[in-house]
PQR file with spaces between the fields and no chain letter, atoms N, CA, C, O and H, PARSE charges and radii, in Angstrom:
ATOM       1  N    UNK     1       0.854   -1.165    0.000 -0.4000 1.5000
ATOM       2  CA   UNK     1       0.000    0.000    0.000 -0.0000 2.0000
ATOM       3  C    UNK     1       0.905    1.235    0.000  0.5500 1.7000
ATOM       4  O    UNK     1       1.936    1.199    0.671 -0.5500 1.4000
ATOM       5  N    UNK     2       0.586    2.323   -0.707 -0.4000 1.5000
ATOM       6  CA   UNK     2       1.226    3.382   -1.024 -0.0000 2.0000
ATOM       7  C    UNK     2       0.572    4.316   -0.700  0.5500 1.7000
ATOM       8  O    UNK     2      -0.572    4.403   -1.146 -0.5500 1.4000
ATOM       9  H    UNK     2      -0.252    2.351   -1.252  0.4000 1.0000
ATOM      10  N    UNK     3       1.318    5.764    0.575 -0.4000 1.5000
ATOM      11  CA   UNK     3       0.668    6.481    0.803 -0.0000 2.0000
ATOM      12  C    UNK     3       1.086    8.172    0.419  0.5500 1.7000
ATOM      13  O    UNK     3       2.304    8.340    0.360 -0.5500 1.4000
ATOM      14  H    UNK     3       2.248    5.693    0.937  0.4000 1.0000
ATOM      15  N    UNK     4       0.631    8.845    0.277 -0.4000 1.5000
ATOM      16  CA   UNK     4       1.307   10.250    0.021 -0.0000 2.0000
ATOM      17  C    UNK     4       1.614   10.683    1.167  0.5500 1.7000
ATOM      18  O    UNK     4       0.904   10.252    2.076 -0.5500 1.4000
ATOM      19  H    UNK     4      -0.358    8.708    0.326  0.4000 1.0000
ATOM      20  N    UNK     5       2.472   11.427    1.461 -0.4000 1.5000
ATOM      21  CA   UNK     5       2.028   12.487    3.274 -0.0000 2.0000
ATOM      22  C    UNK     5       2.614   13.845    2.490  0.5500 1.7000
ATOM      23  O    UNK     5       3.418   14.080    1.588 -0.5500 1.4000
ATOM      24  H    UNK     5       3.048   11.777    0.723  0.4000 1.0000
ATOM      25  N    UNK     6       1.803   14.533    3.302 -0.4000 1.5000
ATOM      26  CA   UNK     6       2.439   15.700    3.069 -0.0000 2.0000
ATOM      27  C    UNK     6       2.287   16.386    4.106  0.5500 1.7000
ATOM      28  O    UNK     6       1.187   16.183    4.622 -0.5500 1.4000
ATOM      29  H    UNK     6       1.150   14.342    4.035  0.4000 1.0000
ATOM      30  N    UNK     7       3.214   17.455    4.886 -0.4000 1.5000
ATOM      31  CA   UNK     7       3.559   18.311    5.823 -0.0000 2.0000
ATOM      32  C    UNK     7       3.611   20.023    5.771  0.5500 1.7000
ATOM      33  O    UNK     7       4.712   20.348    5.325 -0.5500 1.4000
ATOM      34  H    UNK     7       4.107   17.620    4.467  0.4000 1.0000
ATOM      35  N    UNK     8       2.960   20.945    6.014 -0.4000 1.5000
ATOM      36  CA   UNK     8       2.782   21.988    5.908 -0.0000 2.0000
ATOM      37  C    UNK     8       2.983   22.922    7.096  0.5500 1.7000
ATOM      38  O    UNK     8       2.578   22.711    8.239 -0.5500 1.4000
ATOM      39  H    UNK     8       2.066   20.681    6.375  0.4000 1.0000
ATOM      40  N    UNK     9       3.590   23.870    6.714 -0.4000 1.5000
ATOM      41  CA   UNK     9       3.984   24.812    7.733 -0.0000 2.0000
ATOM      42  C    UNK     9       5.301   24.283    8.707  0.5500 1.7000
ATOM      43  O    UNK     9       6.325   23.705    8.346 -0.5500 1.4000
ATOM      44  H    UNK     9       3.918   24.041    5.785  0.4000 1.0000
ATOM      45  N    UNK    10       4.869   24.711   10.091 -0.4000 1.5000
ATOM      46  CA   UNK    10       5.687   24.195   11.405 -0.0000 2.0000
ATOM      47  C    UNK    10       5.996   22.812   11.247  0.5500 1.7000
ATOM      48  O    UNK    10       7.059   22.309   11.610 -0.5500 1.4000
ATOM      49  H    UNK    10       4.036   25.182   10.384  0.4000 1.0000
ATOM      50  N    UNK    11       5.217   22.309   10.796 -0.4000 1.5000
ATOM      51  CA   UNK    11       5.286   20.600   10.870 -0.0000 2.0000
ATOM      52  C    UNK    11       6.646   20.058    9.683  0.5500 1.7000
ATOM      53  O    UNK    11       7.577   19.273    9.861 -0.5500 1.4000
ATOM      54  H    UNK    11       4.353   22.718   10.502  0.4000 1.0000
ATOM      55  N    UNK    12       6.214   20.922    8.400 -0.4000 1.5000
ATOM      56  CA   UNK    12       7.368   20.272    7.545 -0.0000 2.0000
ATOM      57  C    UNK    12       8.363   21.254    8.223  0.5500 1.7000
ATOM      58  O    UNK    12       9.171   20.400    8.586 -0.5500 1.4000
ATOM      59  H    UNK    12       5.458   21.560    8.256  0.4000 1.0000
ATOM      60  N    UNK    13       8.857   22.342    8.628 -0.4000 1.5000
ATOM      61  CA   UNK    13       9.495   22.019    9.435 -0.0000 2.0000
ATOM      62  C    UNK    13      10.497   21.392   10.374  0.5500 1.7000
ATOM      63  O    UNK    13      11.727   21.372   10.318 -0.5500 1.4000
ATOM      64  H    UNK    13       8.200   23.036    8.333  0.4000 1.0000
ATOM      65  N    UNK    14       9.513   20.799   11.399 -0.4000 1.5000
ATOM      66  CA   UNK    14       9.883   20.125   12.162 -0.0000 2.0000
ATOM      67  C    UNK    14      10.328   18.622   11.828  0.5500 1.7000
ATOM      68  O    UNK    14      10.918   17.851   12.585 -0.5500 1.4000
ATOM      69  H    UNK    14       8.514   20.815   11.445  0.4000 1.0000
ATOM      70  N    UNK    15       9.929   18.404   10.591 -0.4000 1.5000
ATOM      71  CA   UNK    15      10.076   16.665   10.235 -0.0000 2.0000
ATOM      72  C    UNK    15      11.154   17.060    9.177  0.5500 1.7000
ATOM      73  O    UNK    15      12.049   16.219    9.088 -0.5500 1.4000
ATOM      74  H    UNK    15       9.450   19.030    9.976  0.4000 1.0000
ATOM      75  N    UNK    16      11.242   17.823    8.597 -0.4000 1.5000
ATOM      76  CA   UNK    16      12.242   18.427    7.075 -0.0000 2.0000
ATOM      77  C    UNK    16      11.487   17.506    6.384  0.5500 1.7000
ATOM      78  O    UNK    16      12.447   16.899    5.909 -0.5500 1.4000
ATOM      79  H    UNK    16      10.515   18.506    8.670  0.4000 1.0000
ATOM      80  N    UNK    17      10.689   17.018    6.022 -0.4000 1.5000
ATOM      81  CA   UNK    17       9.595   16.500    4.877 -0.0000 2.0000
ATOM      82  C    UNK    17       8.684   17.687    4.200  0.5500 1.7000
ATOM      83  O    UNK    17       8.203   18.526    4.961 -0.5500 1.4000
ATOM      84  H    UNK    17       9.910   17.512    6.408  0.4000 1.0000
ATOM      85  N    UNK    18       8.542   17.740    3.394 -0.4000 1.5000
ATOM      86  CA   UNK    18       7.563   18.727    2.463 -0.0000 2.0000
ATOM      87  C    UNK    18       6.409   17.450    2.000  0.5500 1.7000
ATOM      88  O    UNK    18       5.215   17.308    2.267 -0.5500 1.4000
ATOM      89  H    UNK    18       8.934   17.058    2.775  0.4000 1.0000
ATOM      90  N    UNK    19       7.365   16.637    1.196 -0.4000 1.5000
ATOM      91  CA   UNK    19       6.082   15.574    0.556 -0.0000 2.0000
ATOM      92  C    UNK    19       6.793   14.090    0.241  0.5500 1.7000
ATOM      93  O    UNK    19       7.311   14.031   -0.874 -0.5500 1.4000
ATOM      94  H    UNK    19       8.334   16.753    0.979  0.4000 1.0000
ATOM      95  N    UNK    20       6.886   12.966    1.008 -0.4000 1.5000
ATOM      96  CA   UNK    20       6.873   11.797    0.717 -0.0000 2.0000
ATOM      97  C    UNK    20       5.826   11.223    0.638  0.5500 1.7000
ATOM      98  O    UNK    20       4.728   11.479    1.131 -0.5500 1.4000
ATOM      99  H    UNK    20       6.465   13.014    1.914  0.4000 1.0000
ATOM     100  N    UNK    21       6.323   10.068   -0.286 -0.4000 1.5000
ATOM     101  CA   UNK    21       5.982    8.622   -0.538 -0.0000 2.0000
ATOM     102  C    UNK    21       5.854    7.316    0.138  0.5500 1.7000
ATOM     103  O    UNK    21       6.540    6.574   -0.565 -0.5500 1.4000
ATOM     104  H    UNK    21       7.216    9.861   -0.687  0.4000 1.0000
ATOM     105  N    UNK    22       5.444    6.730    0.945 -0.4000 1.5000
ATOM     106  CA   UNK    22       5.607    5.561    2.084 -0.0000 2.0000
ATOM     107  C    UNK    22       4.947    4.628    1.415  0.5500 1.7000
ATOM     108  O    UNK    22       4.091    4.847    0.557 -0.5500 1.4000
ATOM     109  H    UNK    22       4.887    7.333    1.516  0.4000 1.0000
ATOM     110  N    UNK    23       5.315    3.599    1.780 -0.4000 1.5000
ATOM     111  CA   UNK    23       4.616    1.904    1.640 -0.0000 2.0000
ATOM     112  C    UNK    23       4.636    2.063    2.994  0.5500 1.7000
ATOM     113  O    UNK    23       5.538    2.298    3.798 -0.5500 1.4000
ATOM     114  H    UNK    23       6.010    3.422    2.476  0.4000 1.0000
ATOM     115  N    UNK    24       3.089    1.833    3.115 -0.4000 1.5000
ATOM     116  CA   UNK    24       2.346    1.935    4.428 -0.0000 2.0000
ATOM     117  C    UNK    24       1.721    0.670    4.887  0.5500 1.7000
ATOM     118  O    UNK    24       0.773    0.700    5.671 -0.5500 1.4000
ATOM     119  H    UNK    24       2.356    1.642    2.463  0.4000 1.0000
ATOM     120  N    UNK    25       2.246   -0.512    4.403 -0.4000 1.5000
ATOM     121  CA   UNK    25       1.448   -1.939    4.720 -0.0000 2.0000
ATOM     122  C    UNK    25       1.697   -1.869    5.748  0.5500 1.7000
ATOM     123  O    UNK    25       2.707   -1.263    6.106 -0.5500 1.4000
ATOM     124  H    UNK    25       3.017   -0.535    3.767  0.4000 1.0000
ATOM     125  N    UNK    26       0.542   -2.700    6.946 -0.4000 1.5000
ATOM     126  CA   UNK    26       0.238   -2.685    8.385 -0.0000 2.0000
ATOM     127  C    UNK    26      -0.025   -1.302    9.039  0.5500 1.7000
ATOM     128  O    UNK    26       0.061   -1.015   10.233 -0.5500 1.4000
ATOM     129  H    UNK    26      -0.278   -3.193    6.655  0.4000 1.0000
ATOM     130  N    UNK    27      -0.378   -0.482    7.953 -0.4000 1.5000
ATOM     131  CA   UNK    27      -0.987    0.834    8.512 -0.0000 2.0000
ATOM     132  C    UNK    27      -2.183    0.970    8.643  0.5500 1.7000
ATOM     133  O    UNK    27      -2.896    1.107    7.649 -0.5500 1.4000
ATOM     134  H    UNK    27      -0.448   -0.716    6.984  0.4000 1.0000
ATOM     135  N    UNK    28      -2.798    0.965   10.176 -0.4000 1.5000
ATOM     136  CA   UNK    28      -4.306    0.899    9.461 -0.0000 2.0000
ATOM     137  C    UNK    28      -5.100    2.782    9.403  0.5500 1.7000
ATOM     138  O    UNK    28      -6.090    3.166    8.781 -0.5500 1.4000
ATOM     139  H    UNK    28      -2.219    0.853   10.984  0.4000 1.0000
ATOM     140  N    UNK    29      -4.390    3.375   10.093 -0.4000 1.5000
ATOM     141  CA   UNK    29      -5.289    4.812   10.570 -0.0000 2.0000
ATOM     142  C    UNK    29      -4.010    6.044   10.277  0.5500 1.7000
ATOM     143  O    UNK    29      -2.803    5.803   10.296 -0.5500 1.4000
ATOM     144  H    UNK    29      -3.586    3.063   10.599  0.4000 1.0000
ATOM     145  N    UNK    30      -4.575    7.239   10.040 -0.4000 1.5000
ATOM     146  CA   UNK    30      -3.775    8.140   10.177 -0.0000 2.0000
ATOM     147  C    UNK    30      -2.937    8.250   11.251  0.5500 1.7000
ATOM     148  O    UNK    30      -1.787    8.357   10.824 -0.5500 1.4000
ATOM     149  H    UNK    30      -5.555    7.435   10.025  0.4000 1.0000
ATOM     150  N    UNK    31      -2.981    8.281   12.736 -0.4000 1.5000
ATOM     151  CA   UNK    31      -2.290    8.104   13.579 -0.0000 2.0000
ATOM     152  C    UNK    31      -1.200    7.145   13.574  0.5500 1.7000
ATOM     153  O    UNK    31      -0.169    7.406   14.194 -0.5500 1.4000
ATOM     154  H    UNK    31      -3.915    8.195   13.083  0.4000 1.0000
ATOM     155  N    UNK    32      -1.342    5.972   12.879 -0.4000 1.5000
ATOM     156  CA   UNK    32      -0.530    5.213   12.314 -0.0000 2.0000
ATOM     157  C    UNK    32       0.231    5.433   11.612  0.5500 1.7000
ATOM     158  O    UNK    32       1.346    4.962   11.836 -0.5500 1.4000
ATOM     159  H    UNK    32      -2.179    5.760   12.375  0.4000 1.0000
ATOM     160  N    UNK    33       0.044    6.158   10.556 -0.4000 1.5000
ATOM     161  CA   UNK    33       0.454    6.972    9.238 -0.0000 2.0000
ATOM     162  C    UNK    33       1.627    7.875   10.274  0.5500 1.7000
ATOM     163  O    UNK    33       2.853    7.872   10.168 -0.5500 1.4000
ATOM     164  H    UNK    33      -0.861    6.541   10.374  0.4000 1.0000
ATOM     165  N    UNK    34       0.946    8.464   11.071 -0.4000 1.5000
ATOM     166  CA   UNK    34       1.962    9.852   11.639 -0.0000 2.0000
ATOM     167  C    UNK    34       3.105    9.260   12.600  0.5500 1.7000
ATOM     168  O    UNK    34       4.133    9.937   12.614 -0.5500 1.4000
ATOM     169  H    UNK    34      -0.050    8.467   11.157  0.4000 1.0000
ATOM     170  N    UNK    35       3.100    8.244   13.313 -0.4000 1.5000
ATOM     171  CA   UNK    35       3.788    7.447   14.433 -0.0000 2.0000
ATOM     172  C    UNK    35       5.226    6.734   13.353  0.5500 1.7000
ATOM     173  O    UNK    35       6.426    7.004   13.284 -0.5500 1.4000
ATOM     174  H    UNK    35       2.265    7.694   13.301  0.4000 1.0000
ATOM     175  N    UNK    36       4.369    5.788   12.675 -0.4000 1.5000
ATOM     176  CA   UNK    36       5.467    5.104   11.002 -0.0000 2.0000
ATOM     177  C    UNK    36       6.683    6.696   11.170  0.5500 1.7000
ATOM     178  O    UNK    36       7.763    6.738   11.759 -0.5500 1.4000
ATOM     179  H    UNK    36       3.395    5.569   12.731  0.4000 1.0000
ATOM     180  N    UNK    37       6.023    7.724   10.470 -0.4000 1.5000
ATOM     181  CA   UNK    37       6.643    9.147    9.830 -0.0000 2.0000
ATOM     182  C    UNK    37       7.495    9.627   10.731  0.5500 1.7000
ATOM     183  O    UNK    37       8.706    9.551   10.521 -0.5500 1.4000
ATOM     184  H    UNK    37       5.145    7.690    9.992  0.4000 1.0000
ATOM     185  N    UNK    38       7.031   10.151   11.781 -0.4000 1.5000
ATOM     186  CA   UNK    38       7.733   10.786   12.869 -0.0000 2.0000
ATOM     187  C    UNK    38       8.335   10.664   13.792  0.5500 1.7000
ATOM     188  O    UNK    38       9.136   11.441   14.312 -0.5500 1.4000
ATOM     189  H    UNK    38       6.048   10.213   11.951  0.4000 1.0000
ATOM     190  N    UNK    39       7.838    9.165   14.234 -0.4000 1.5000
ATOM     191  CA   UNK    39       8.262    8.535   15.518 -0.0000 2.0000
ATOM     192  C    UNK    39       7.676    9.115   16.834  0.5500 1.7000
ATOM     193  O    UNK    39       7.951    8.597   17.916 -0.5500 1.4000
ATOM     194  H    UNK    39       7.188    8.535   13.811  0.4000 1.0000
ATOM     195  N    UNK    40       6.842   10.227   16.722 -0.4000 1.5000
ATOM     196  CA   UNK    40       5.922   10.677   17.944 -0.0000 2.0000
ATOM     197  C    UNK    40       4.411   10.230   18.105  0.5500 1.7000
ATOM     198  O    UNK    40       3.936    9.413   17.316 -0.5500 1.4000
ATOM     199  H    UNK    40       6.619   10.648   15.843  0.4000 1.0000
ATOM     200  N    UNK    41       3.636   10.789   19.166 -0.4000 1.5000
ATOM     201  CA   UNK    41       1.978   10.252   19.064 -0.0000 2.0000
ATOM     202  C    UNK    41       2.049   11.896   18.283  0.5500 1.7000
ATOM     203  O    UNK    41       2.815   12.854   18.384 -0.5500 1.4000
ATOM     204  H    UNK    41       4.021   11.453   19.807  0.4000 1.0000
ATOM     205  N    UNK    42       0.688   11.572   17.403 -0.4000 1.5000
ATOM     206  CA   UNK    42       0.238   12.780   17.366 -0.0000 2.0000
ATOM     207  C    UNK    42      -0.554   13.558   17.832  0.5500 1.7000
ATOM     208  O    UNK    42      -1.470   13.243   18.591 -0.5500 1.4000
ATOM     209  H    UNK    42       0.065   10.795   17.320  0.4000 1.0000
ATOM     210  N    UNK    43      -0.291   14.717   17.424 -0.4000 1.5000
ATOM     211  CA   UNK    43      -0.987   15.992   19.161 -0.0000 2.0000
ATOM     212  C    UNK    43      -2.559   16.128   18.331  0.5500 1.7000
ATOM     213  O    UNK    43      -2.974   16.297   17.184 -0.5500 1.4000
ATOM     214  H    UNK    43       0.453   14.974   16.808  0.4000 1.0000
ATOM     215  N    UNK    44      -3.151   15.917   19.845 -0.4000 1.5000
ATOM     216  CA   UNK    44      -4.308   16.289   19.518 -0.0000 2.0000
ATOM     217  C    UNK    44      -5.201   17.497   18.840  0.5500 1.7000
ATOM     218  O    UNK    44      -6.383   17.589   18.506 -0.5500 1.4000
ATOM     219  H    UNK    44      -2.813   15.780   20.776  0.4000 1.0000
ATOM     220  N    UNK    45      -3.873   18.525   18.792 -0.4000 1.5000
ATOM     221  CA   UNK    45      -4.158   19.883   18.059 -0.0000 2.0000
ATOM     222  C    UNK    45      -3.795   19.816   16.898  0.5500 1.7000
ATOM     223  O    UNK    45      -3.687   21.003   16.592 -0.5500 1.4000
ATOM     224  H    UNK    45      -2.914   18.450   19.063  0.4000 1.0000
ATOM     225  N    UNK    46      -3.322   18.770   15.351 -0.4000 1.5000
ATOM     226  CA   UNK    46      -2.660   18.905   14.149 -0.0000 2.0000
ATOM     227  C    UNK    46      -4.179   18.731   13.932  0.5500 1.7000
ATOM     228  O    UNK    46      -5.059   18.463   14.750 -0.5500 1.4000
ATOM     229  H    UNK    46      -3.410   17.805   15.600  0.4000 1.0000
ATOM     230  N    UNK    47      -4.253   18.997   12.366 -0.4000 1.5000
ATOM     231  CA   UNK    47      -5.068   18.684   11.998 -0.0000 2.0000
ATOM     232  C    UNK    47      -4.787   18.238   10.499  0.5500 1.7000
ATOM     233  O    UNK    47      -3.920   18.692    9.752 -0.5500 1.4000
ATOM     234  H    UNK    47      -3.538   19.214   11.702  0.4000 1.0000
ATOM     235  N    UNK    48      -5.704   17.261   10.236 -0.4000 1.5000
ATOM     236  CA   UNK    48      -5.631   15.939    9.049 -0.0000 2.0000
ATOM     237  C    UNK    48      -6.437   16.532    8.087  0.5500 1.7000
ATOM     238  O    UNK    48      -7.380   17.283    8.334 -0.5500 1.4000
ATOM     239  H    UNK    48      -6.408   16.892   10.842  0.4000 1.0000
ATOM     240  N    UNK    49      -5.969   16.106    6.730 -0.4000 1.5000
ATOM     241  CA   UNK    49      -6.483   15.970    5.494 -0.0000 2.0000
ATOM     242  C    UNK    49      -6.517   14.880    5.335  0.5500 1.7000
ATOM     243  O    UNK    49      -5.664   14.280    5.989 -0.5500 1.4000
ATOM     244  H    UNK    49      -5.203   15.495    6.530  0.4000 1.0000
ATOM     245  N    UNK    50      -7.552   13.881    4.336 -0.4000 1.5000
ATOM     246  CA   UNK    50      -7.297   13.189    3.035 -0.0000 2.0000
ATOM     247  C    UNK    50      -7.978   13.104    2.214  0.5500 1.7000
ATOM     248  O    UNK    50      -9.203   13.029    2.311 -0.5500 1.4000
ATOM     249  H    UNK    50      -8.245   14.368    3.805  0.4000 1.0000
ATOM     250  N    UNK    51      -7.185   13.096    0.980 -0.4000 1.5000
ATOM     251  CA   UNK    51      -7.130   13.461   -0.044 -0.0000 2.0000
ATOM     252  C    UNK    51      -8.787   14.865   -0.184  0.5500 1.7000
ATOM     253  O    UNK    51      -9.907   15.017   -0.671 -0.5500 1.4000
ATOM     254  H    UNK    51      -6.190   13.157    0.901  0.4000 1.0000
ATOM     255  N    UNK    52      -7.836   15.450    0.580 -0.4000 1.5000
ATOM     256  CA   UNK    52      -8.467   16.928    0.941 -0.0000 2.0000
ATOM     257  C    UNK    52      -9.891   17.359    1.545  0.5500 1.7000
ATOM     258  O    UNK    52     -10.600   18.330    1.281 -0.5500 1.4000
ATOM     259  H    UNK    52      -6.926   15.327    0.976  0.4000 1.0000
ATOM     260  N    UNK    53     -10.068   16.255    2.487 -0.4000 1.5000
ATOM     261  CA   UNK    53     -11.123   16.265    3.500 -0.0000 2.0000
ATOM     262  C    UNK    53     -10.943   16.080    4.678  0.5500 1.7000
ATOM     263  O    UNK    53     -10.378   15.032    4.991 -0.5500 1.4000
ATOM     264  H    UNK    53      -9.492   15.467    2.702  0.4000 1.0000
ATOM     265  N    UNK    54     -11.353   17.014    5.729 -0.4000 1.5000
ATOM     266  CA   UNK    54     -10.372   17.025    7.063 -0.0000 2.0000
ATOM     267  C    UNK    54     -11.213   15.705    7.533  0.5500 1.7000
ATOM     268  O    UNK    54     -12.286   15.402    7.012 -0.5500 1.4000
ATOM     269  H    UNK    54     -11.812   17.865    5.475  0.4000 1.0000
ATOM     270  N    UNK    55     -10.618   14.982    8.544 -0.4000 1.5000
ATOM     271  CA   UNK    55     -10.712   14.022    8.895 -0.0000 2.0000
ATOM     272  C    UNK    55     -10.307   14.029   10.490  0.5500 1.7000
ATOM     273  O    UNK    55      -9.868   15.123   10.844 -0.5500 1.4000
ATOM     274  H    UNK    55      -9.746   15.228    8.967  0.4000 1.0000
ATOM     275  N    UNK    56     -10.375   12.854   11.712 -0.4000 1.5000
ATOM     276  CA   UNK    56      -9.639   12.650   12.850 -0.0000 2.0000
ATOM     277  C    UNK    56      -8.746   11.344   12.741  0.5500 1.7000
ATOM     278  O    UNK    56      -8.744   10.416   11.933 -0.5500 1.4000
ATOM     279  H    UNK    56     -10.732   11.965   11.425  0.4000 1.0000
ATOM     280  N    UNK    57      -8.192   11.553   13.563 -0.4000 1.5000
ATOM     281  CA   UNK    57      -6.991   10.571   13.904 -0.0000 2.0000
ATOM     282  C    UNK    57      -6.975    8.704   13.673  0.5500 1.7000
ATOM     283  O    UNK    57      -6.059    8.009   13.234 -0.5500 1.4000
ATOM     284  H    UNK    57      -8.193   12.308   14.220  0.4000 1.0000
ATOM     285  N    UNK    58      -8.439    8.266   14.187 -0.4000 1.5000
ATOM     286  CA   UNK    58      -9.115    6.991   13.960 -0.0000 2.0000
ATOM     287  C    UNK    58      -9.312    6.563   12.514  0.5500 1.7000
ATOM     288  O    UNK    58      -9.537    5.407   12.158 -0.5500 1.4000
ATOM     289  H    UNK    58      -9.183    8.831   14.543  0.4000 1.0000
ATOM     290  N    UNK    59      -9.157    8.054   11.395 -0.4000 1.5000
ATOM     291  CA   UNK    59      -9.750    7.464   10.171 -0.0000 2.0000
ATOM     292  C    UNK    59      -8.471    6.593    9.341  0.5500 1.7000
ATOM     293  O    UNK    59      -7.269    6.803    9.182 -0.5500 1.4000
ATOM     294  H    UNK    59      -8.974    8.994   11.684  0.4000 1.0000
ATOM     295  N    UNK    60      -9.440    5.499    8.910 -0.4000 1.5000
ATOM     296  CA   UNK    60      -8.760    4.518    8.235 -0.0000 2.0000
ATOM     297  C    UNK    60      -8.299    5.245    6.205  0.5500 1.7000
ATOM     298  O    UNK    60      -8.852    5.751    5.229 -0.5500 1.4000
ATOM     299  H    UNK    60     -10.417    5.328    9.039  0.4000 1.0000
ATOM     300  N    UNK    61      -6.712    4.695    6.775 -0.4000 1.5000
ATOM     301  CA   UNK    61      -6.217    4.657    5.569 -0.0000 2.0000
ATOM     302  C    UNK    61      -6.431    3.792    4.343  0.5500 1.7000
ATOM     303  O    UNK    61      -6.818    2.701    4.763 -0.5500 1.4000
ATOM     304  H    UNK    61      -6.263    4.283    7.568  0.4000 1.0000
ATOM     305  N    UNK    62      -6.344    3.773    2.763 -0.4000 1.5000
ATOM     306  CA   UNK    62      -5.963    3.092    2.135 -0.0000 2.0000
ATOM     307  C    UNK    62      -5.303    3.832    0.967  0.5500 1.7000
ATOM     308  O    UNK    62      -5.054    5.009    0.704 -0.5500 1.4000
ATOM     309  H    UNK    62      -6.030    4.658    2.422  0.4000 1.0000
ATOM     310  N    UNK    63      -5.082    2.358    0.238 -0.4000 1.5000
ATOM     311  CA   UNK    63      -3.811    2.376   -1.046 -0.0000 2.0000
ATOM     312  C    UNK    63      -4.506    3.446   -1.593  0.5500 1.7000
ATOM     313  O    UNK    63      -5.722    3.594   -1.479 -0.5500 1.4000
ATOM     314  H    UNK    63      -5.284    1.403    0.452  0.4000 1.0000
ATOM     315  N    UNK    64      -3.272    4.681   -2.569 -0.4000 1.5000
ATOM     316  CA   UNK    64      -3.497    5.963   -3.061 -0.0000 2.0000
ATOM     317  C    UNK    64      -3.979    7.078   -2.310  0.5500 1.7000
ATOM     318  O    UNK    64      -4.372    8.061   -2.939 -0.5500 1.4000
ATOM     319  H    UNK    64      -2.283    4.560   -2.662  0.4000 1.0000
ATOM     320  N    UNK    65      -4.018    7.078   -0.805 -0.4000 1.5000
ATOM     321  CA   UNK    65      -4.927    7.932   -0.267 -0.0000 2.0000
ATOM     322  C    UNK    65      -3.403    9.482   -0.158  0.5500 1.7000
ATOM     323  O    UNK    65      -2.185    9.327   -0.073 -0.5500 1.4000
ATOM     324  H    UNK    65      -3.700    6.280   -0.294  0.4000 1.0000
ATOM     325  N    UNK    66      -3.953   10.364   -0.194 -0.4000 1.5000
ATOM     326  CA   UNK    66      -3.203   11.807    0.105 -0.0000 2.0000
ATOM     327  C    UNK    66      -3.317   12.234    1.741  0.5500 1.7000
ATOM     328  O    UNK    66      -4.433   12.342    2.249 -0.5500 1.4000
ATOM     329  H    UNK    66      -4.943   10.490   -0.263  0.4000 1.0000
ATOM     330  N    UNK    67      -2.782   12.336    2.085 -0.4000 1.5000
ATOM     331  CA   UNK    67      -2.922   12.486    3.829 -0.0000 2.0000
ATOM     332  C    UNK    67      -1.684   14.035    3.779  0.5500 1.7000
ATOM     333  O    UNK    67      -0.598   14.058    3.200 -0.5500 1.4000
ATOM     334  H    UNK    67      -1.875   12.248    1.673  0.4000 1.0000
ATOM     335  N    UNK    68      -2.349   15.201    4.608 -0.4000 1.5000
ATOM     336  CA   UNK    68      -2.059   16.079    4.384 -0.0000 2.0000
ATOM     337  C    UNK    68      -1.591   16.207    6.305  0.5500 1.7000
ATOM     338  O    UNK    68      -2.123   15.507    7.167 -0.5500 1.4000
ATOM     339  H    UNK    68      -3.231   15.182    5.079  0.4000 1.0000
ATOM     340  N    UNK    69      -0.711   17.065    6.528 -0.4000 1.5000
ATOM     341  CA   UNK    69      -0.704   17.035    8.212 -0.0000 2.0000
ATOM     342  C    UNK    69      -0.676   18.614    8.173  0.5500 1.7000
ATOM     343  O    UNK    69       0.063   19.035    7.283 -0.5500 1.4000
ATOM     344  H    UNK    69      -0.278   17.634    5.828  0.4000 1.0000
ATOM     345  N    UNK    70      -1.247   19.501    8.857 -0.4000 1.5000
ATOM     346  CA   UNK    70      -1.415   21.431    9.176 -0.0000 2.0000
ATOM     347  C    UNK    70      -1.140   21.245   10.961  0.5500 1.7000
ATOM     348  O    UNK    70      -1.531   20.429   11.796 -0.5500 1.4000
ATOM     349  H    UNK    70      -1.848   19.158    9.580  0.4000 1.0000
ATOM     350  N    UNK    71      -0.296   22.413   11.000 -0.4000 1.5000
ATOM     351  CA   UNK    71       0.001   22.369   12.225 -0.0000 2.0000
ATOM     352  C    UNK    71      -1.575   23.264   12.617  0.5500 1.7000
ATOM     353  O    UNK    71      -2.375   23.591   11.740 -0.5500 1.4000
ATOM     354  H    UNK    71       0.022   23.075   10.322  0.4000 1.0000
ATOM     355  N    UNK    72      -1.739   23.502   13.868 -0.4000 1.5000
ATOM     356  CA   UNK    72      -3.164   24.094   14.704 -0.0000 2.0000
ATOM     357  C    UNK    72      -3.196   25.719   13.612  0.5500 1.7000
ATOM     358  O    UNK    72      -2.310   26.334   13.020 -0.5500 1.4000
ATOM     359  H    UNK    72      -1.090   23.237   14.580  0.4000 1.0000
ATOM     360  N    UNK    73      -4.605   25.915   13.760 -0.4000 1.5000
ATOM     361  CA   UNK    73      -4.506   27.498   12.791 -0.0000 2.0000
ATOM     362  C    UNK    73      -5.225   28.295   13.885  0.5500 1.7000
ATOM     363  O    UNK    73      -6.273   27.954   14.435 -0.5500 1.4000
ATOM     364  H    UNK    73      -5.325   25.415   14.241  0.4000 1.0000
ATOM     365  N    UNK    74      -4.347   29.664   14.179 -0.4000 1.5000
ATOM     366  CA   UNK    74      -4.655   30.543   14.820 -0.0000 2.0000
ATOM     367  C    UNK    74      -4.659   31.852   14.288  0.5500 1.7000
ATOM     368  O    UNK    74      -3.744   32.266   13.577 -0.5500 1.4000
ATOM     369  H    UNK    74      -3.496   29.941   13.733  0.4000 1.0000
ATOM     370  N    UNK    75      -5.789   32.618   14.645 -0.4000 1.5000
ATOM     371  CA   UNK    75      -5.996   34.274   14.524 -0.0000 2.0000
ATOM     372  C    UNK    75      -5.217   35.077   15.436  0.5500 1.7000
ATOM     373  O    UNK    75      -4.417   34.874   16.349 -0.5500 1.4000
ATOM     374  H    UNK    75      -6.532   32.282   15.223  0.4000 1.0000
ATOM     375  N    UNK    76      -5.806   36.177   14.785 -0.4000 1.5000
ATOM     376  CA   UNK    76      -5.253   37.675   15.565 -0.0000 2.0000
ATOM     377  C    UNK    76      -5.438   38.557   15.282  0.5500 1.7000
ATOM     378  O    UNK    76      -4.993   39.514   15.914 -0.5500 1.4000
ATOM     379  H    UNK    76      -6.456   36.341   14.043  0.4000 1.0000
């Protein structure tokens, strides 16, 4: 299974990823997706895309999916 990720803002960043490619077999959820990537849990404040529909942490991945990661969005 093949997944996109992509990282925006603070986050690419913090990972130096902009946009990989993963073989994600035994991945079942985005949180999964982000743990594989980063090696951290993810914070309950990122917020998820796929394939450009925000989503939570529980949602299940599959083959071709785009998974987008935004660090928290704040005003002022």
């Amino acid at each position: 299974m093949a997944i996109k990720v992509r990282f925006f803002a603070s986050l690419r960043e913090q990972t130096g990823i902009s946009r990989k490619q993963i073989a994600a077999d035994g991945l079942e959820t985005v949180s999964d997706l982000w743990l594989a990537v980063t090696e951290a849990p993810l914070d309950e404040t990122t917020l998820v895309a796929v394939n450009k529909t925000y989503v939570g942490p529980d949602y299940q991945i599959t083959d071709g999916d785009e998974v987008a990661f935004f660090p928290p969005i704040t005003g002022g």
